[in-house]
Structures are given as structure tokens and as C-alpha cells.
C-alpha positions in Angstrom: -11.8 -29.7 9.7 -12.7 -29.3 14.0 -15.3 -27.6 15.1 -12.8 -24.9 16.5 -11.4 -24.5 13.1 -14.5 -23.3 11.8 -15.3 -20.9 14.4 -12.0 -19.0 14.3 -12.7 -19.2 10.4 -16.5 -17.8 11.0 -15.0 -15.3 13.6 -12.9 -14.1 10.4 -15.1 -13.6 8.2 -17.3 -11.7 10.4 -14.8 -9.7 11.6 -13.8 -8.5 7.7 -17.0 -8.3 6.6 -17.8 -6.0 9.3 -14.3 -4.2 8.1 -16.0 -3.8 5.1 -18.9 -2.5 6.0 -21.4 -5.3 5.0 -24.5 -6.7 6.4 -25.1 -10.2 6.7 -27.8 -10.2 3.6 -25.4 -7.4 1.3 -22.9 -10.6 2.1 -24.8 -13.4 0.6 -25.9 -11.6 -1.9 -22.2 -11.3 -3.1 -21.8 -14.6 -2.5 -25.1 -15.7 -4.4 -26.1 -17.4 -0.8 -28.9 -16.9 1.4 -28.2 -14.6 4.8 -29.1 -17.6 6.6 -26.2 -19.4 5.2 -24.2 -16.8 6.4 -25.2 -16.3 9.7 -24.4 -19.8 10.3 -21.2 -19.8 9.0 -19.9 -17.1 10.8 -21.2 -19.0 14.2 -19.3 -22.1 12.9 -22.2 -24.1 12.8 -22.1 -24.7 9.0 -18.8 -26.0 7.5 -17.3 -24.7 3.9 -16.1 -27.8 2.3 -15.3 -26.6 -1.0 -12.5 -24.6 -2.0 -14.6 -22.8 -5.1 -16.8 -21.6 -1.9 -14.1 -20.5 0.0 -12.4 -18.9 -2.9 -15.4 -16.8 -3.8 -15.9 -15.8 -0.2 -12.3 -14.7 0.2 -12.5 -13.2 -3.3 -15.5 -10.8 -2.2 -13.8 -10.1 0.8 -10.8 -9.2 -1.1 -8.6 -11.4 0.8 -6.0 -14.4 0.2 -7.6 -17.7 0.5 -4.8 -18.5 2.1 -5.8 -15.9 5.4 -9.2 -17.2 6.1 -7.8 -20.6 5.8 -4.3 -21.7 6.8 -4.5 -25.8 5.6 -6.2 -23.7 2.1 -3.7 -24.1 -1.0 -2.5 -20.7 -2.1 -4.3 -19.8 -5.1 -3.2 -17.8 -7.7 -4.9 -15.3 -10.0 -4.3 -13.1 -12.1 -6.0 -9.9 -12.3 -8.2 -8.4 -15.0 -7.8 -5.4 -17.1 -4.1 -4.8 -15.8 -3.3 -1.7 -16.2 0.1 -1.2 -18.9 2.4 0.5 -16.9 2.3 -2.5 -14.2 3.7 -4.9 -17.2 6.6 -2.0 -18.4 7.4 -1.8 -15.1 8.0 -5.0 -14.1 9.4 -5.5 -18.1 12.6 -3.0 -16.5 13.2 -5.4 -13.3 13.7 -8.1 -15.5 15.9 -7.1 -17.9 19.5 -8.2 -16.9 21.1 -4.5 -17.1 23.7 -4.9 -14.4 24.9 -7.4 -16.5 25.1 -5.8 -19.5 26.7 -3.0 -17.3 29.5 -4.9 -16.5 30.1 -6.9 -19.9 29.7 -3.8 -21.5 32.1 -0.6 -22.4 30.5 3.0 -20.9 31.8 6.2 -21.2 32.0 8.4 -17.9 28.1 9.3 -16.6 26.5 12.4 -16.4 25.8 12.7 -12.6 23.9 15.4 -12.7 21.9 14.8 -15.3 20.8 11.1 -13.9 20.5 13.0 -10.4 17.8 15.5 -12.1 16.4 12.3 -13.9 16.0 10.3 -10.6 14.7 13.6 -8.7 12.0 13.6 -11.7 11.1 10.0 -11.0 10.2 10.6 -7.3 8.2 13.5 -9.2 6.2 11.3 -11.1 5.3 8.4 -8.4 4.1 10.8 -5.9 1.8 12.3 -8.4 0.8 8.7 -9.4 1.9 9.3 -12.9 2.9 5.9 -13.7 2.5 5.9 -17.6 5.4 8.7 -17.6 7.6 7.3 -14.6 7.0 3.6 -16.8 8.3 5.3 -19.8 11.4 7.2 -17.8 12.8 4.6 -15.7 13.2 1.9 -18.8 15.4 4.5 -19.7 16.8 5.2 -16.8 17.5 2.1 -15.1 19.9 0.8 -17.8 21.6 3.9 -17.5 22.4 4.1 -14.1 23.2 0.6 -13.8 25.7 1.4 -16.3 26.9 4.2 -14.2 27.7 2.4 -11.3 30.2 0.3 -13.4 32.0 2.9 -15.1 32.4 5.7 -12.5 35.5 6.6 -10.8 36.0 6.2 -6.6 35.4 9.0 -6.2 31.7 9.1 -8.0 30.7 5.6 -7.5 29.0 5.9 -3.6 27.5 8.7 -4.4 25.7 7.1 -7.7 25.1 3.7 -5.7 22.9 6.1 -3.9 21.3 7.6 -6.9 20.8 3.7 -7.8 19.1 3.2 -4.7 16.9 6.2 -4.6 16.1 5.0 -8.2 14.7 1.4 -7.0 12.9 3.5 -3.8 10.5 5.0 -7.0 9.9 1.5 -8.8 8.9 0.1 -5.8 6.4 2.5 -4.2 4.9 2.3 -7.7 4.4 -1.1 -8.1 3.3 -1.5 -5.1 0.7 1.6 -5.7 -1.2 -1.3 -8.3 -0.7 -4.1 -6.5 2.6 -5.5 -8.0 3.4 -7.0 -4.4 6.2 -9.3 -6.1 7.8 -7.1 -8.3 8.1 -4.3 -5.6 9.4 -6.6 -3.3 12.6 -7.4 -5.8 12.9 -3.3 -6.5 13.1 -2.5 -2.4 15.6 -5.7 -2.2 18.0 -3.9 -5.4 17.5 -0.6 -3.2 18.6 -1.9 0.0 21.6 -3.8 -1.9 22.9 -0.4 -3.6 22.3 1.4 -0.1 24.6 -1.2 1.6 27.2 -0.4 -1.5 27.1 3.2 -1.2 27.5 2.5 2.5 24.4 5.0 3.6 22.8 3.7 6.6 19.9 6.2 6.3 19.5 4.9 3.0 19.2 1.0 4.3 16.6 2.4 6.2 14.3 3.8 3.2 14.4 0.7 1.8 13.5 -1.6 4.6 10.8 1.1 4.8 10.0 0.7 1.3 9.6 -3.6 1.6 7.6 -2.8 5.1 5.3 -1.0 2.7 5.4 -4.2 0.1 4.7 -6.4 3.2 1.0 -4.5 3.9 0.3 -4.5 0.4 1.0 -8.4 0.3 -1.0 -8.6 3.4 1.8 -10.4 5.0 1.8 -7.9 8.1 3.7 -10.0 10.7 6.6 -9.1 8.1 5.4 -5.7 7.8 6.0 -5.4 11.7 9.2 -7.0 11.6 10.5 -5.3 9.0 9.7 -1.7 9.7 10.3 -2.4 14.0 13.4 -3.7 13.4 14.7 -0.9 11.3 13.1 1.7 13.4 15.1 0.0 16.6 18.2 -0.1 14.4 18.2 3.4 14.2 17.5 4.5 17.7 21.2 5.5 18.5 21.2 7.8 15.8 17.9 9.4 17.4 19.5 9.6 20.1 22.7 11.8 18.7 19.1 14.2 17.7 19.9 13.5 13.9 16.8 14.9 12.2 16.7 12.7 9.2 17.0 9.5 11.5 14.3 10.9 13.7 12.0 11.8 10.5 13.0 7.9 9.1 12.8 6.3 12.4 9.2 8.0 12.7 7.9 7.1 9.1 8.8 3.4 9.9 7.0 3.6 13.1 4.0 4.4 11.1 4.2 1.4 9.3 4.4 -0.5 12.3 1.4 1.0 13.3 -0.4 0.2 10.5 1.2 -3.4 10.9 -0.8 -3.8 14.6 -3.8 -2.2 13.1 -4.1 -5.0 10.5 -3.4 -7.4 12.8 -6.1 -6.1 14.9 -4.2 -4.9 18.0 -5.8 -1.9 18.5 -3.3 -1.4 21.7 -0.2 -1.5 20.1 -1.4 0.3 16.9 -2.2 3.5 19.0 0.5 3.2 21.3 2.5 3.7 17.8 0.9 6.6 16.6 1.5 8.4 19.8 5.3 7.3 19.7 5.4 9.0 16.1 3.7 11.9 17.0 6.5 12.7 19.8 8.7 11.9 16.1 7.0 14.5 14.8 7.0 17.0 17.5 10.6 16.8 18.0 11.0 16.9 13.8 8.9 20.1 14.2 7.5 20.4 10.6 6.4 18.9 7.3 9.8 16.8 6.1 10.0 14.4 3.0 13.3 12.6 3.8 14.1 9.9 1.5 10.6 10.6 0.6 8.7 9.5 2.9 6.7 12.7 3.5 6.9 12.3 7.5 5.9 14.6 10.1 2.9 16.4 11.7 0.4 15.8 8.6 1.5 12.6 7.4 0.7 11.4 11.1 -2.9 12.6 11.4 -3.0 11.3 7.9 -2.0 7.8 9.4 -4.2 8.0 12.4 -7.3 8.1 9.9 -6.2 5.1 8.6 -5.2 3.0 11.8 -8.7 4.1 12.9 -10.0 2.6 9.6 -8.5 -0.3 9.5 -9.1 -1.0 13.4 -12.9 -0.5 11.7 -13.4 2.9 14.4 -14.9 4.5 11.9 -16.4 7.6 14.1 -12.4 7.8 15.5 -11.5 7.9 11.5 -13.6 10.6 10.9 -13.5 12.9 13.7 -9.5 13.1 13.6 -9.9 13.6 9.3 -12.0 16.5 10.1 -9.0 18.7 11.4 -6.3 17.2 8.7 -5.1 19.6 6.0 -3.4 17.1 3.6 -3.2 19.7 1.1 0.8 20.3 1.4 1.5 16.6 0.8 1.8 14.8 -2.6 -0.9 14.3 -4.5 -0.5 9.9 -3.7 -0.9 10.4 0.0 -3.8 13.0 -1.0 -5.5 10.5 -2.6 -5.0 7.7 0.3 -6.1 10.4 2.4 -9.5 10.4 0.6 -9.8 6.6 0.5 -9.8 5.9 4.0 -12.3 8.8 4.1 -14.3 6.9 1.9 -13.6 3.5 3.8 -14.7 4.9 7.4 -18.3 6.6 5.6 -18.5 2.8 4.1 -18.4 1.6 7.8 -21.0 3.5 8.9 -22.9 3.0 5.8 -22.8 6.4 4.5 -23.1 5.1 0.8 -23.3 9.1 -0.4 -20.2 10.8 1.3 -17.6 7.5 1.0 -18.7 8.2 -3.1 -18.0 11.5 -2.7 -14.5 11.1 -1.2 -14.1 8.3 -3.9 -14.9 10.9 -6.7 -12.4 13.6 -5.0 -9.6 10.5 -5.0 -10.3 9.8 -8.5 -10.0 13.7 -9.6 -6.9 13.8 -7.4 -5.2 11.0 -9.3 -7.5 8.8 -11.7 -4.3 6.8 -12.8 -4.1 5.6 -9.3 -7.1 5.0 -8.5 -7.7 2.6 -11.5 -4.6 0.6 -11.0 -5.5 -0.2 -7.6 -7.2 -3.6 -7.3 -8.5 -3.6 -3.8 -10.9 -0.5 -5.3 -12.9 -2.5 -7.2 -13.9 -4.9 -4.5 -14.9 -1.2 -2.6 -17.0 0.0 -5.3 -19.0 -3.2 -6.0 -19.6 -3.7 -1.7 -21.0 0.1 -2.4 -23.0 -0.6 -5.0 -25.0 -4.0 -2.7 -25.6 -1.1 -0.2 -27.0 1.2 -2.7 -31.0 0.5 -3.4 -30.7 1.5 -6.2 -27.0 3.2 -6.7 -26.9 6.4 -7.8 -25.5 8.1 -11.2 -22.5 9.0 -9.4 -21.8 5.6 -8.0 -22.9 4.0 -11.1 -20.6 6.5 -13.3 -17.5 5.4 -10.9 -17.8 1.6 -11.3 -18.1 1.5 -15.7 -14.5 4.0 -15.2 -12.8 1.2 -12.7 -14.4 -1.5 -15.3 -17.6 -2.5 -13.5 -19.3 -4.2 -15.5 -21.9 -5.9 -13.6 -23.9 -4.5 -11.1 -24.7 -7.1 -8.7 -28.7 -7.5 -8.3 -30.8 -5.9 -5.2 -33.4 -8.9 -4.2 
């Protein structure tokens, strides 16, 4: 390993331990290793030459091993205490139903009743119920596959899109609880049955919806090319002043901005939100096309968390002060209070990033206990706490906490 290798690796894990909100001495104790130890890793001075290290530092930094270290193997793993909607969920992506569909005899569908069933999925995932959307879409998917196969001409585009607006749901949700793989195939089947049903607009959700899967992967130079490329695609339907390609065009741009932010180019990131604010100017109100929730809110919303993840945590919480987040589902509520809680973490404000973490978790306990990354959060504020409090403590035994990590 050169000696430049391990200072761009030290500059890393400074740079996301920072992100997190750690000191050098919360660090190592994490890491059962002395702050000295730490201090000269992060100068490059000391090498890490054993995976089981590396994988324990990337572990409490809730990263791949793979990001801090590109010659690293991949490593897998395979979360604890999965939650059971994650396993029915991806249970109904691998079922072969299409080809049942076609090997089988259907009777005509009932459009309107699988258009009020899919309408009552995108119900369910943006109030994080995942238990009940688990239970609808095995169901449901079947059934719509079915549909596809059996409908006349006439019906058959317009249930293609039904499909694909079905797939949009399964794949915000899994990648809610960090199903990164299974959400990825769900946004694929979307953007498939889009391309069927001949719905640009559609297309566009979906490559929207894997742009999402992307940041959740933390593969971000796909996020970026996935969500820029889209959002260009659609610039001459901007242009025409279609209000639905504007609202998509500026929920994509979002994620692009997110994209930058996570790659740390602060630059870009901003210069993204501002082009989606002009979006939302020219949408002129609070939209949710193809469900995407975009305009005036959903932006501030998204400047938080740029902000957050650029690690400006006084930026973060100056522009959350004026949000009203209220009008918007009760998931982006919930995000809303996370990166809240994330920027207080930054600055080390053990008490009020708890207190958004509590209002997260009465907004939508289900999601907030499927979400892996949360875990990692709660334990790097329990090192700050001397001693935690009952509130803090009371939050990690409900995400599954067992162990609170010693204060030396």
C-alpha cells in the first residue's frame, strides 16, 4: 500500500467521521483503539493492514469497505434483526408471476378496482406502512401481471402503466429499509412497463426511482448519472412549459443534488438546488406527480439535507427553521426530522438531534426501525453522551441496542 494511499484513506475517514459528528477519542472508542491510533491514521502515518480493522472501521462509520478502500474485497453482510416486511417484499419480486401470467388463462381485469388498489399502495409507502403495503402488493402484483396479459388494446397501455406505478411503490419501499438490490430490480420492472405503455413521463419516475436506489447503495456517481441524464432528457418537454415534466424534471434535479452533495462538491450540489428552486417557482405549488411530492416544500426539505450531508450543519438548521413540512407525507416528514437530527449531531447537540429522533420515530416508528443506517446514528449518540440520558437510552433498546458502548 503507498504512502499516498493511506493518506487519501486517512483523509476519508476524517472527513466521515467528522460527517458524523465524532471526535477523535468518541472514534476509538468505537473502534476499541486508542485516539492516538487514530490521529495517526487519519495523517497517514500509521497503515491498516488488516481487513478485520478496516472492516470494523468502515462498519462504525456505516460505510462499504469497499469506499474507504478501493483494492478492499467487497464484503458482504447481512443485517441483524431484519425487519419481516423486507423478506415479503422481496418474496413478491421473486416469484415468476409474469410467467404464470402468460402460461395461464385470466378472465378480463377489473381496472378500476387494481387502479384503487395501486392508488392504496402509494397510500401505504408514503405513510411508511410497510407491514400493510407487504401484505397488499403479494396480492397485487400477481394480479396485475395477470392483467397485462389478458386485457384488450384498448386497456392494455393504460394497465402497463398501472404496472409501472405499481413497481414505483415496491421500490421506494425497499429502498426505505435498505433493500438496495431488491429495489433496484423493482425500478428496472417499472421502467420496462413504462417503455410498454409508451409513457415517457413515466420512464422518467422510474429512472427517478433507481437514482434514489443508487444513494441508498451509496453508488452516487450512478445516482448523478442516472437522475442528470433523465432530467436532460426531458428538457424539451420543459421547454413546451409541461407542468408535470417541469415538476419531474425538478424532483430528479434534487437527486442530482444530493448526488454532488455525497460526493462532496459542495458547488455543484448548491448550484442544483437553486436550479430546482426556479422548478419550483415556475411549478408554483405543492405537486406530487408520479409521486414524487415536488415543489416549494420538498425543496427546502432537500436544502436541509444537501447542507447535512455537505456536513454545514449551521446552513442545515437555519434553512429547517422556516420549513413547514407538515403538508407532505408522513416519509418525507420523517426524513425531514432525521437530517434535523443529523445537523444537531454535527454540532454535538446530543439533546435536540434525540429530540428530532423521538419526533421521527412518533411520525413513523415502522420506518424508523427498518432503517439500518439509524442504528449506527443512535450508537455515535450514545459515545457522545456522558452518561446518555433515559430518552436516548429508551430509543436504542426500541431500534435493538443492545450494548451501550463504555465511556472511559
Amino acid at each position: 500500500m503507498s504512502t499516498e494511499y493511506e493518506k487519501a484513506l486517512g483523509r476519508k475517514i476524517a472527513f466521515n467521521r467528522k460527517r458524523r459528528g465524532l471526535s477523535q477519542k468518541e472514534f476509538a472508542q468505537l473502534l476499541d483503539r486508542s485516539e492516538a491510533w487514530v490521529s495517526q491514521v487519519e495523517r497517514g502515518v500509521r497503515r491498516i493492514d488488516r481487513m478485520t480493522v478496516l472492516e470494523k472501521v468502515a462498519d462504525v462509520l456505516a460505510l462499504p469497505v469497499a469506499e474507504l478502500a478501493a483494492e478492499a474485497p467487497i464484503v458482504a453482510s447481512v443485517a441483524e434483526g431484519e425487519p419481516p416486511e423486507a423478506s415479503r417484499l422481496r418474496l413478491v419480486l421473486s416469484a415468476a408471476h409474469s410467467l404464470k401470467a402468460i402460461l395461464g388463462r385470466h378472465g378480463p381485469p377489473d381496472v378500476s378496482a387494481l387502479r384503487a388498489q395501486v392508488d392504496r399502495a402509494w397510500a401505504l409507502t408514503h405513510e411508511a406502512n410497510y407491514t400493510d403495503l407487504a401484505e397488499l402488493l403479494e396480492q397485487l402484483v400477481p394480479r396485475l401481471e395477470a392483467a397485462v396479459r389478458s386485457a384488450s388494446e384498448e386497456e392494455r397501455s393504460g394497465l402497463f402503466r398501472l404496472l409501472a406505478t405499481m413497481y414505483h411503490t415496491c421500490s421506494a419501499a425497499l429502498a426505505n429499509i435498505g433493500e438496495p438490490e431488491a429495489a433496484w430490480v423493482a425500478a428496472d420492472r417499472a421502467v420496462i412497463a413504462a417503455e410498454r405503455a409508451d409513457d415517457p413521463l413515466l420512464m422518467a419516475a422510474g429512472e427517478f426511482r433507481l437514482s434514489i436506489v443508487f444513494l441508498g447503495a451509496r453508488h452516487f456517481d450512478q445516482a448523478a448519472q442516472t437522475s442528470g441524464s433523465a432530467a436532460d432528457a426531458l428538457a424539451p418537454m420543459t421547454e413546451s412549459g409541461q407542468t408535470e415534466a417541469v415538476s419531474l424534471r425538478g424532483a430528479l434535479t434534487l437527486q442530482r443534488a444530493v448526488a454532488a452533495a455525497r460526493m462532496n462538491d459542495a458547488d455543484a450540489a448548491y448550484e442544483y438546488l437553486r436550479q430546482a428552486h426556479e422548478m419550483a417557482e415556475q411549478v408554483g405549488e405543492e405537486r406530487n406527480d408520479y409521486n414524487t411530492e415536488f415543489g416549494p416544500t420538498n425543496v427546502d426539505l432537500h436544502e436541509v439535507a444537501v447542507a447535512v450531508d455537505l456536513g454545514d450543519a449551521g446552513i442545515a438548521l437555519r434553512a429547517a427553521e422556516a420549513v413547514d413540512a407538515s403538508g407532505l407525507s408522513t416519509e418525507r416528514q420523517t426524513r425531514f426530522q432525521i437530517d434535523i437530527a443529523r445537523a444537531h449531531a454535527q454540532r454535538r447537540q446530543v439533546a435536540a438531534a434525540v429530540s428530532a429522533l423521538f419526533k421521527a420515530h412518533e411520525l413513523s416508528p415502522e420506518m424508523v426501525r427498518a432503517m439500518p443506517q439509524l442504528k449506527q446514528f443512535v450508537l455515535d449518540l450514545l459515545t457522545m453522551s456522558q452518561p446518555p440520558s433515559d430518552q436516548l437510552q429508551a430509543l436504542a433498546s426500541e431500534l435493538g441496542i443492545q450494548e451501550v458502548p463504555a465511556i472511559i
